[in-house]
N, C-alpha and C positions, 0 to 999 in steps of 0.2 A: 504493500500500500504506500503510495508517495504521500508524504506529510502535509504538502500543498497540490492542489490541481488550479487550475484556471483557464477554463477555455472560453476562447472569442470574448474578454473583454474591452467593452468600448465605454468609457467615462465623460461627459460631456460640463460643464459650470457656465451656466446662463449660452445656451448654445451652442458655445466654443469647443471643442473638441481638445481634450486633455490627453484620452488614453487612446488607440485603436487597434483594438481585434489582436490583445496580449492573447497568448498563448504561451502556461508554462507547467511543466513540472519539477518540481520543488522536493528534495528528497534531504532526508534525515541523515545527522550525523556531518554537515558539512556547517562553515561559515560563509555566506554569501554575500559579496561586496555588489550593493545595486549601484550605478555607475550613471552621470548622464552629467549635462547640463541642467543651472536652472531652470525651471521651468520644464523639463522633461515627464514629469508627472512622476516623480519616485518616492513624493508622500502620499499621492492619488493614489498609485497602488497599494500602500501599506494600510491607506484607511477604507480601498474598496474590498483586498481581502478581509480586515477588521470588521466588515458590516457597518461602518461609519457614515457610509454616505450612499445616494441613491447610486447606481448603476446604470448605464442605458442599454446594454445588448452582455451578456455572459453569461456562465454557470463558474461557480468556486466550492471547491469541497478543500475542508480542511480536516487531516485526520480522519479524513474519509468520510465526515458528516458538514451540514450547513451549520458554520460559524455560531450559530445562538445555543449549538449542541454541545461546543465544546470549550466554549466562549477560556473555563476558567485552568483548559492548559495553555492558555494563549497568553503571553505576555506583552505588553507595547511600553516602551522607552519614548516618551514624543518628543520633539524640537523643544529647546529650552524656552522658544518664545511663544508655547503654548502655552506655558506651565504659569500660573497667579502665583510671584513668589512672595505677594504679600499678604497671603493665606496667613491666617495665626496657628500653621501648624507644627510641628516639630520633626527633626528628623526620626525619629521613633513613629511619630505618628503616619511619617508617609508609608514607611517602608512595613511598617503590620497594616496599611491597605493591603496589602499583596496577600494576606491570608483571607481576607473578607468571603471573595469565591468560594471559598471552603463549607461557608458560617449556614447557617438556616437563618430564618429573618431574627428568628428570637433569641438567635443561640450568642454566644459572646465568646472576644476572644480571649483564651487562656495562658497556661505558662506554656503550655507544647507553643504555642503559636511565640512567643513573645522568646521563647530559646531560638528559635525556624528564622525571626528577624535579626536579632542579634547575631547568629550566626553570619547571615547575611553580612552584616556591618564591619563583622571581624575580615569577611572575606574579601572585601574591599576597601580593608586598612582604614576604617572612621568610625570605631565602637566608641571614640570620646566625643563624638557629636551628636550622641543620640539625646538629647537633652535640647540641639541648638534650632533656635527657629529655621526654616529653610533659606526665608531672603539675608538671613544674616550669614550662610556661605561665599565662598567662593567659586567659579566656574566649575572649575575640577570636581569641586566637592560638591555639589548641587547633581551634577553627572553623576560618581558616585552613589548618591543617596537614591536616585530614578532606578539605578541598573541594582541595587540592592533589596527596592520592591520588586522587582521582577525574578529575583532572585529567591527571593521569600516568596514568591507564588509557584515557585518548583515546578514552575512551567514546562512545555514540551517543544515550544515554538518562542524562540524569541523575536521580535521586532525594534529594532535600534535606529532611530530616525536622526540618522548626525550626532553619535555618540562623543565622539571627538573636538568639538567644536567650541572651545575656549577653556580648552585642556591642556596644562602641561605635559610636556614630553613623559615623563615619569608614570602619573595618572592612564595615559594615552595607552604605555608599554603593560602599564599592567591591568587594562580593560581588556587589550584583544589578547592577552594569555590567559586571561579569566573567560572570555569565548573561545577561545580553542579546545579550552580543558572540555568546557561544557560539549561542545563539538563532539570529543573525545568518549563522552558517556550519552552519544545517541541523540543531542538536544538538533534543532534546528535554529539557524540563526540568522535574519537577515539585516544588510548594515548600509544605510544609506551613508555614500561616504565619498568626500569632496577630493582628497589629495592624491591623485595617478601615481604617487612614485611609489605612493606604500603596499597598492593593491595585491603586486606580485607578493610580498613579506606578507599581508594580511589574511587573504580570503583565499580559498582552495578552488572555492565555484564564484563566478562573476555573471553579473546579469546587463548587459549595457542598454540603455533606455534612455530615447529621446521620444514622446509623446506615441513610437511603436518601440515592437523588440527591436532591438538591432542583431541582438547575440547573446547566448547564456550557453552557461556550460564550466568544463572547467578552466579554472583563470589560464592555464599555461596556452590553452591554444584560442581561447576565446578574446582573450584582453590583447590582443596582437593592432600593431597599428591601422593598417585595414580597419577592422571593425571601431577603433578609437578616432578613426575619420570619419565614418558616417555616422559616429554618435556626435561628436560636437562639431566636423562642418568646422565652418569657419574660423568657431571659437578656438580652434587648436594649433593656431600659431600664436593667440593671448598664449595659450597657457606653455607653449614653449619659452615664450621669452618668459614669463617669471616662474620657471624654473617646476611647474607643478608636475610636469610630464616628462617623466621620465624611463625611457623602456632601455 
């Protein structure tokens, strides 16, 4: 059974054409770098497989059933600039969200659950922040605390939308060896992710996507410059000169 399916999606936002007629299969056990330019639609896909938003032409099975089936092996990391960080909540508080899925409506969470996060916290080196509001972090850490609920929901699927993205170097090395581990015990993982030079070092399977597939498969024969020309066109002499592209 592949861990994600998606045939013929087409996503549309006030008329305009975002996604067209994706086709993919998505298998277990790997870390997946979705690849594109802006605007390519590579949060559209993470929030049409997520059930987030309306659809206009596809079929998606995840785990072999419709998304609301299986909603809570599913885990989602979103862009920092979805996230309200001046919630009054705490880093404790985000990261036992992630057992919630688990709970009945009236059930509460306990010490299993509250060992399951701290776990979490220790595993991404910030058990002394669980006390700290979240807007009172830092980039790093803020990332950290997101991939730590998802972490505590012992997911089966993970979803990383720019986990990287006002991280240090240090933080950055030890996010994707904490997804590769995961990788390594059967999880699935996908990583929306801006920097070409690190792709080859990052992700095993690569998905390239500008508003259609370009290419998916594994990075070694897929991420080849061929297919990184007709994902970004033009934009790929910017990103030669500042240095982003690097094969």
């Amino acid at each position: 059974m592949k861990s994600i399916e998606v045939k013929g999606l087409s996503v549309s936002y006030e008329r305009k054409r975002v996604l067209t007629n994706i086709h993919l299969d998505i298998d277990s056990g790997h870390v997946y770098g979705v690849i594109g330019p802006n605007g390519a639609g590579k949060s559209t896909l993470f929030k049409s497989i997520l059930g987030l938003i309306d659809i206009n032409a596809g079929h998606i099975k995840v785990l072999g059933k419709e998304i609301n089936e299986v909603r809570k092996h599913v885990a989602y990391v979103p862009q920092k600039d979805d996230v309200d960080w001046s919630f009054p909540a705490t880093v404790m508080d985000i990261v036992m969200m992630g057992r919630y899925p688990f709970k009945g409506i009236f059930e509460r969470l306990n010490k299993g659950d509250e060992e399951i996060a701290l776990r979490a916290l220790e595993d991404l080196g910030i058990p002394d922040l669980r006390d700290r509001q979240i807007g009172q972090l830092s980039g790093g850490q803020q990332q950290r605390v997101f991939l730590a609920r998802a972490l505590a929901q012992e997911a089966e699927i993970f979803f990383l939308d720019e986990p990287f993205v006002g991280v240090d170097i240090t933080t950055e090395e030890k996010i994707i060896s904490l997804l590769k581990n995961l990788a390594s015990q059967g999880k699935t993982l996908l990583v929306v992710h801006h920097d070409l030079s690190t792709v080859h070092e990052y992700f095993d399977k690569s998905i390239l996507l500008n508003q259609r597939l370009i290419a998916y498969g594994d990075t070694e024969t897929t991420f080849v410059e061929e297919n990184i020309s007709k994902c970004y066109g033009a934009q790929l002499t910017i990103l030669h000169k500042t240095g982003e592209f690097g094969l």
